[in-house]
N, C-alpha and C positions, 0 to 999 in steps of 0.2 A: 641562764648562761647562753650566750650568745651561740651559734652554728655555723661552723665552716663547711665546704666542702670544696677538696682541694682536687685538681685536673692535673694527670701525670702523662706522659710518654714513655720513661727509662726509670733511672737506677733508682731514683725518689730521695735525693740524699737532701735535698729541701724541705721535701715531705716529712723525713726521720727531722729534723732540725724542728718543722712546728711542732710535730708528734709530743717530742721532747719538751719545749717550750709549753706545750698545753699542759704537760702531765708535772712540767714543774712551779705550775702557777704564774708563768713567765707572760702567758696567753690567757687569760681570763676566758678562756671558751673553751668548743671543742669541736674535734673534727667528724662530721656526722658520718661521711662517706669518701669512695677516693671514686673516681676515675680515670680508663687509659682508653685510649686508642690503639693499645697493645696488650693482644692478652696476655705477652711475654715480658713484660715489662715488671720487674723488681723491684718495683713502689707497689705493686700491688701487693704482693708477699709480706711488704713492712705493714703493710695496713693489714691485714688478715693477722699476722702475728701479733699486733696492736689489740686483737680484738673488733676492729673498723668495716663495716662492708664496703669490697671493694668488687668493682663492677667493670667492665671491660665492651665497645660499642669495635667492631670493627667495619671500616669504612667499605669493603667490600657488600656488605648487604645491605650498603644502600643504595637508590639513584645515582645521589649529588648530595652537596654539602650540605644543602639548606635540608634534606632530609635527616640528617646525621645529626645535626643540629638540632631538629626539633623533638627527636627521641631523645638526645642526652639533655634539653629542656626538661623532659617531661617528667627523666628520670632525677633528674636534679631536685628538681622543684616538691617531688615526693619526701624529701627530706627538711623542706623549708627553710633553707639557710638564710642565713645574714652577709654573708661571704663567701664569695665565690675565687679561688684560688689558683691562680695558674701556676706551677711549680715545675719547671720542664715539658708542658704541654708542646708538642711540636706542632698539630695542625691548625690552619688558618681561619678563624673566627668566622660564620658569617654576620652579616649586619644584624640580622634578627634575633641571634645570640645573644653580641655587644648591646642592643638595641632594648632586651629582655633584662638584662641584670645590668643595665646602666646604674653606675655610680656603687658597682659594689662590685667591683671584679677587680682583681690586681692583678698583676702579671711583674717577672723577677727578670727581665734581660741582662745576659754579659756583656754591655760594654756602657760607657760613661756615654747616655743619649745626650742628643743627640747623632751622638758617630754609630756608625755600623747596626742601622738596625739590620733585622735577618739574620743571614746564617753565618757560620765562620767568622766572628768576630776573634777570635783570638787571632785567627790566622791575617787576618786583615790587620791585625793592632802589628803584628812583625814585621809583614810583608812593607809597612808604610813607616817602619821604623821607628815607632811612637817608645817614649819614656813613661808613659804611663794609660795604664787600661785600666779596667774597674770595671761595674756592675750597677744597675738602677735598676727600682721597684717606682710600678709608674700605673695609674689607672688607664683603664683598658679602653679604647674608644675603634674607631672604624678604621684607624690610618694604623697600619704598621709598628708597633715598636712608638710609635706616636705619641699615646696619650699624655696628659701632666704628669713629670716625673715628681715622685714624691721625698724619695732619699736615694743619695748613690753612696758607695765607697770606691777609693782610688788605689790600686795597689801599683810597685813601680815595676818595668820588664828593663830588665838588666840584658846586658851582650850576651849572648850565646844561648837565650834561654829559648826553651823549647815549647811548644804548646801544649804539651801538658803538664809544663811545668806552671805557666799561667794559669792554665784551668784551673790546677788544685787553688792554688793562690788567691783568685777569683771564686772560686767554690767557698774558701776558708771567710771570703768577705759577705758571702751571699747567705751564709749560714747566720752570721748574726744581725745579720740589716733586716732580714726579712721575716723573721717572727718578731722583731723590734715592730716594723709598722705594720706587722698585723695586729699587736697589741695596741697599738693607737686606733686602729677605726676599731676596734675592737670595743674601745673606753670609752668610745665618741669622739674622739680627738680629733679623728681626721674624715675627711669630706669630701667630696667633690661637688664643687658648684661653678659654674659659669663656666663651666671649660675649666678650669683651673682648681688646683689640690688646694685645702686648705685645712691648715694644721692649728689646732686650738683658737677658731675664731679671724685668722689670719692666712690673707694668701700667700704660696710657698713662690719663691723665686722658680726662676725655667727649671732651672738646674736642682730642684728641690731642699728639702731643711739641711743648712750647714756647710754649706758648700763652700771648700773655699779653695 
C-alpha cells in the first residue's frame, strides 16, 4: 500500500478529506505521517485523533529555510513515502525540498491557475469582479503556484457574495478533486514527466484533465 505523507499549516479540512478517502477505499493508500509549521494548527489534532503521527517543525529554531527544509527532509523521508502532500501548507518551498521529492509532491491552490498564484486569491477573484474562481491541484516545481496543473474545479461568485462565502464553496470543490487525483498517482495513473502532468499515458492540457 502505497505512503502518503501529508504537510499542513491550519484547520486540515483537506487532510480530514484524504483521511476519509483512505479509510474508505476511495485512496488505495495511507497516510504515514502529518506535518505543520504550526504547533497550533488543528490538522494536527485530526491526525493524532486518526491514530497518525503528527509532527510539528517551528521555523524559529532554525537559521533560514534551507535549514528547516532539510530537517523536515530527514523527518519526512523516515517514513518513506510515495507522496508527498501539500494540503494548506503555507510556507515557501526551498529548491532543494522541490528538488528532493521531485515528481512526487502535489500541492491543492485556490484559484483557477494560472490567476492568482499566492495569497488572497479569493479576495483578488472580487476585487477584479470575476464570475468565476475555482481551485487546482498541480505538481509542485521551483516557480510559485507554477507547476503542471493536473485538475481544477470552477465554482461561480454571484453579486454580493462574501469571501467566505467563496472559500466554503471553493473548500466544498477542493474536497473532492483532491483525494480524486491522489488516487490517480496513487494507481500509477498519473506522472510527471517533461515538465508536464500526464494522466494514463497521455499529456494533460495547461489547464489540466477536463477542462472546459
Amino acid at each position: 500500500m502505497k505512503k502518503l505523507v501529508v504537510l499542513i499549516s491550519g484547520n486540515g479540512s483537506n487532510l480530514q478529506s484524504i483521511l476519509d478517502a483512505c479509510a474508505s477505499g476511495r485512496i488505495h493508500g495511507s497516510v504515514a505521517a502529518v506535518f505543520s509549521n504550526r504547533a497550533a494548527a488543528y490538522g494536527l489534532t485530526r491526525a493524532q485523533e486518526a491514530g497518525i503521527p503528527a509532527h510539528s517543525l517551528a521555523a524559529s529554531d532554525f537559521t533560514d529555510r534551507e535549514a528547516f527544509d532539510r530537517q523536515l527532509i530527514a523527518e519526512i523521508e523516515a517514513y518513506s513515502p510515495d507522496l508527498i502532500v501539500l494540503a494548506g501548507y503555507m510556507r515557501i518551498l526551498s529548491s532543494a525540498f522541490v528538488a528532493h521529492f521531485h515528481d512526487r509532491l502535489l500541492n491543492i491552490h485556490p484559484s483557477l491557475l494560472p490567476k492568482y498564484p499566492g495569497l488572497h486569491t479569493h479576495r483578488q477573484a472580487l476585487a477584479n469582479g470575476d464570475s468565476e474562481h475555482g481551485t487546482s491541484v498541480h505538481f509542485v516545481t521551483d516557480e510559485l503556484d507554477g507547476g503542471p496543473v493536473i485538475l481544477q474545479a470552477k465554482v461561480p461568485v454571484f453579486p454580493g457574495d462574501s469571501e467566505a462565502e467563496i472559500t466554503e464553496r471553493v473548500q466544498h470543490q477542493e474536497h473532492a478533486i483532491y483525494p480524486m487525483v491522489i488516487g490517480w498517482f496513487v494507481e500509477g495513473r498519473l506522472a510527471m514527466r517533461d515538465g508536464k502532468a500526464w494522466l494514463d499515458g497521455e499529456p494533460l492540457p495547461p489547464q489540466g484533465y477536463a477542462n472546459d
